[in-house]
C-alpha positions as CSV (number, residue, x, y, z in Angstrom):
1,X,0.0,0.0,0.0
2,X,1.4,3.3,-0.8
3,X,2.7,5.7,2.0
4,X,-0.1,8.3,1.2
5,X,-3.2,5.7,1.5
6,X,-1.6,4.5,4.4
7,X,-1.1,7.7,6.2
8,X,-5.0,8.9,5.0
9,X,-6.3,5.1,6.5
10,X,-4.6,5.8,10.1
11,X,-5.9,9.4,9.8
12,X,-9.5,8.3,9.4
13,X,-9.3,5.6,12.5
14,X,-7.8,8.1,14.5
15,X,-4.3,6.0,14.7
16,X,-0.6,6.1,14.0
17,X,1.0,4.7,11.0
18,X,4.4,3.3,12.7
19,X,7.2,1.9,11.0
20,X,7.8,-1.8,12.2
21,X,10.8,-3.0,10.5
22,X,12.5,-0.4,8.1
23,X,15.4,-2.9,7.1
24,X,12.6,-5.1,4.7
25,X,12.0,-4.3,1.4
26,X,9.5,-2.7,1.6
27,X,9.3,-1.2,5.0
28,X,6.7,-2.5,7.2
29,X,4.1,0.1,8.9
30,X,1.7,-0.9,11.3
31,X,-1.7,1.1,12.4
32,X,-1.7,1.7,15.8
33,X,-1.7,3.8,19.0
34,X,1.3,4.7,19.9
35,X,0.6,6.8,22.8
36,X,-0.7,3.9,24.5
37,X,1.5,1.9,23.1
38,X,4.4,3.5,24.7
39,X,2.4,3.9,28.3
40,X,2.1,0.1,28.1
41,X,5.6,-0.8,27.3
42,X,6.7,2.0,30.5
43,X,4.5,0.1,32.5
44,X,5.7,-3.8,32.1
45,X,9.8,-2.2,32.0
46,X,8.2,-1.1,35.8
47,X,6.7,-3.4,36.7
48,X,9.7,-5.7,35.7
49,X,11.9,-3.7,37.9
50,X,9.8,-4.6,40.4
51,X,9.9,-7.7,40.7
52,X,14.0,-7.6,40.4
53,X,13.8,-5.5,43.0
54,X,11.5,-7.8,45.3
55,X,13.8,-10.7,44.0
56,X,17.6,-9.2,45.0
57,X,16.3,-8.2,48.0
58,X,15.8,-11.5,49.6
59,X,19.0,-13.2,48.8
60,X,20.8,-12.0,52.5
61,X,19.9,-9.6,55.1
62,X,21.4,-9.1,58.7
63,X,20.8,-8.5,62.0
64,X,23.5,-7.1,64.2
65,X,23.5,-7.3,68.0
66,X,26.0,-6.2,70.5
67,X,27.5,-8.4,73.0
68,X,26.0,-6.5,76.1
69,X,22.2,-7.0,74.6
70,X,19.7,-7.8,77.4
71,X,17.6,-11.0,77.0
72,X,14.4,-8.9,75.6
73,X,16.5,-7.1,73.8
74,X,17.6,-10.5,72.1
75,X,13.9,-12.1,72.1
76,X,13.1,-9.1,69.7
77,X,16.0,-9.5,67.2
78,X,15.1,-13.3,67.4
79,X,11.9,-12.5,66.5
80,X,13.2,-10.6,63.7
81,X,15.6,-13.6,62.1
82,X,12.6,-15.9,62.2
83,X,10.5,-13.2,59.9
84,X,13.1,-12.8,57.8
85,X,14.0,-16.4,57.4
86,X,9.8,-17.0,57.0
87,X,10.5,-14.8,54.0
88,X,12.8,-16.8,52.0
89,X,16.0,-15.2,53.5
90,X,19.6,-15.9,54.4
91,X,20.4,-14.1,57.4
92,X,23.6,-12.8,58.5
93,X,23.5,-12.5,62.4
94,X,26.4,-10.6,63.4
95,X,27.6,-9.7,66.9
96,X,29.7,-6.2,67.1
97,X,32.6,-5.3,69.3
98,X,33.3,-1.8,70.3
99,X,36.6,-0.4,72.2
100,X,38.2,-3.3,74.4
101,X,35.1,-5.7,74.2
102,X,37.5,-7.1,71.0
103,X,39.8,-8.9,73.7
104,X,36.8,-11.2,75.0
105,X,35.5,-12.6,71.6
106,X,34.0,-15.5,74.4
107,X,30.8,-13.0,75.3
108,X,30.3,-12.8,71.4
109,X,30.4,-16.6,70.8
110,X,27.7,-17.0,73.8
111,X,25.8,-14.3,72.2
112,X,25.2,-16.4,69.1
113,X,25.3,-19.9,70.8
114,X,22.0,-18.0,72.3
115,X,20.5,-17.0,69.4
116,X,20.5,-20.4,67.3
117,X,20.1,-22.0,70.6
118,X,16.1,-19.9,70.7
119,X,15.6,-20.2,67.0
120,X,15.7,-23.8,67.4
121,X,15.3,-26.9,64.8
122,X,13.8,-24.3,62.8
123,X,17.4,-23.3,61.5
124,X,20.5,-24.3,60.1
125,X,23.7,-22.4,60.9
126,X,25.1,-22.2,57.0
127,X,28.5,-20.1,58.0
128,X,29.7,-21.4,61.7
129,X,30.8,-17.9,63.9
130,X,33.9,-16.2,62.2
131,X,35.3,-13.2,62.5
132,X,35.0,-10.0,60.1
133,X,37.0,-7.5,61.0
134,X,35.4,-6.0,64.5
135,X,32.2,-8.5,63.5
136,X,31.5,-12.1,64.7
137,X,28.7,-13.4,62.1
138,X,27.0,-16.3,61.5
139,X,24.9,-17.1,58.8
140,X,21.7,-19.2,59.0
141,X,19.0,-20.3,57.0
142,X,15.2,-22.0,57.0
143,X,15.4,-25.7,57.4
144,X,12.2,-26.3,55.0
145,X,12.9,-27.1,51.7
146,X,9.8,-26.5,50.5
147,X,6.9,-23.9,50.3
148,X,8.0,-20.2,52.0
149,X,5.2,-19.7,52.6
150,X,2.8,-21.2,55.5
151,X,0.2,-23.4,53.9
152,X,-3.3,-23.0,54.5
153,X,-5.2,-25.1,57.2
154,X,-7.6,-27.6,55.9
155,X,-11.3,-28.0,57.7
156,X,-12.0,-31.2,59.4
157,X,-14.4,-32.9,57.0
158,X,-17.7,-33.4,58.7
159,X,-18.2,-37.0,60.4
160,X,-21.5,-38.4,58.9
161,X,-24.0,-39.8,61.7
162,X,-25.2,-43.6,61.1
């Protein structure tokens, strides 16, 4: 179809004539909207980014503590791995040393013994304690293998009287 028909045929439906593919012979138009078009495509390259987003973010996260944290104190931050770890995280639980406290890495060790001690079977320590720098971490993850997330409850089917 020549250019000018073309062009007169996207005018009357109230489109665009848009060129598709200008390396064929001949070029290749196509009648649409392309304000929409281009709102839609902005939309999914969103929503995309997104979801990357929502995915990176899960890979590892941390909790840090420090050695002279009281024991609600630690219930809290426990309470915190286990979220995390519901999530589909690896945590990073990492105990830090300020001034002299470096010289008794002993308080930090019982600090994490503690932790994985309240979080359980529920856990497995991935990373045994080391230490980074002015850090002692651990890293632990979820012992389930399968679904993240809880699964619903079934009802009790109803008995049927004889």
């Amino acid at each position: 179809m020549p250019t000018r028909q073309a062009l007169e045929l996207a005018e009357e439906r109230g489109l665009d004539l848009v060129e598709v593919a200008s390396a064929a012979s001949p070029p290749v138009c196509r009648l649409m909207d392309y304000g929409r078009f281009r709102y839609e495509t902005t939309r999914k390259e969103r929503q995309a980014r997104r979801e990357q987003k929502a995915k990176a973010s899960n890979e590892l996260r941390e909790v840090r503590l420090k050695t002279r944290i009281g024991e609600h104190d630690r219930s809290a931050k426990v309470r915190a791995v286990k979220r995390l770890l519901a999530e589909g995280s690896k945590v990073k639980v990492s105990v830090m040393f300020r001034g002299r406290e470096i010289t008794h890495p002993e308080v930090g060790m019982a600090v994490l013994k503690a932790v994985a001690e309240d979080l359980g079977e529920d856990v497995l320590v991935e990373k045994t304690p080391s230490f980074e720098g002015r850090f002692l971490t651990m890293i632990l993850n979820s012992t389930s293998t399968g679904s993240r997330k809880p699964a619903k409850k079934e009802e009790p089917e109803a008995v049927a009287k004889a």
